[in-house]
C-alpha positions as CSV (number, residue, x, y, z in Angstrom):
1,X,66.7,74.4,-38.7
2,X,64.5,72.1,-41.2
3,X,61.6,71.0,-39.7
4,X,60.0,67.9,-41.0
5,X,56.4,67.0,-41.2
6,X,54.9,63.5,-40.2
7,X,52.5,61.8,-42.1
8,X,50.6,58.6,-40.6
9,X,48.6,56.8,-43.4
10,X,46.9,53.4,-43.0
11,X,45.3,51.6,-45.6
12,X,43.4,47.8,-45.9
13,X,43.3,46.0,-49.5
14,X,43.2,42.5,-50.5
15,X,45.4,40.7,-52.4
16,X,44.9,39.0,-56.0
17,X,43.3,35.6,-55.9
18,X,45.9,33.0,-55.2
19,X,48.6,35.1,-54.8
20,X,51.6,33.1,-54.2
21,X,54.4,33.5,-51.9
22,X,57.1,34.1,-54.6
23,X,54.4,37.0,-55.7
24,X,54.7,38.1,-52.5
25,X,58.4,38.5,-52.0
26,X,58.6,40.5,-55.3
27,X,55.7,42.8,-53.9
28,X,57.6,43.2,-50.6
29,X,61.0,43.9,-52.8
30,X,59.4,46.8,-54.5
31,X,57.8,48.4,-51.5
32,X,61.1,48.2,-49.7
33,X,62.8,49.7,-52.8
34,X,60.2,52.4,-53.1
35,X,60.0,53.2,-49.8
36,X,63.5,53.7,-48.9
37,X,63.8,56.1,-52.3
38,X,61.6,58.3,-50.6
39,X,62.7,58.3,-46.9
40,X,59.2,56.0,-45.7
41,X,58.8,53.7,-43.3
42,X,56.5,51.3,-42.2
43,X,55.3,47.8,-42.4
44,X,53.2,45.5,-44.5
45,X,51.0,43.0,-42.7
46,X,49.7,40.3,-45.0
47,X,47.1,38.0,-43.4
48,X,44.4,35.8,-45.0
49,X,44.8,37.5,-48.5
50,X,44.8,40.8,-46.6
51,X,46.7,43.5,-46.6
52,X,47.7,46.4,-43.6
């Protein structure tokens, strides 16, 4: 039987000055897109020009 690792990874950035809400959606697009290529999951908080 395949055994599969799990990998936690956390990480804090901040987002480009005035980054607008349309800017955001396409961001959010290509994580989703990315991240269901390669079998991630997870979330994206976005608070205060931060990102979780």
């Amino acid at each position: 039987m395949d055994q599969q690792q799990l990998y936690k990874i956390m990480y804090i950035s901040s987002a480009s000055p005035n980054m607008s809400i349309e800017n955001l959606d396409r961001l959010l697009d290509k994580c989703r897109f990315k991240n269901a290529h390669f079998n991630i999951t997870g979330y994206l908080l976005h608070h205060n020009d931060r990102f979780i």
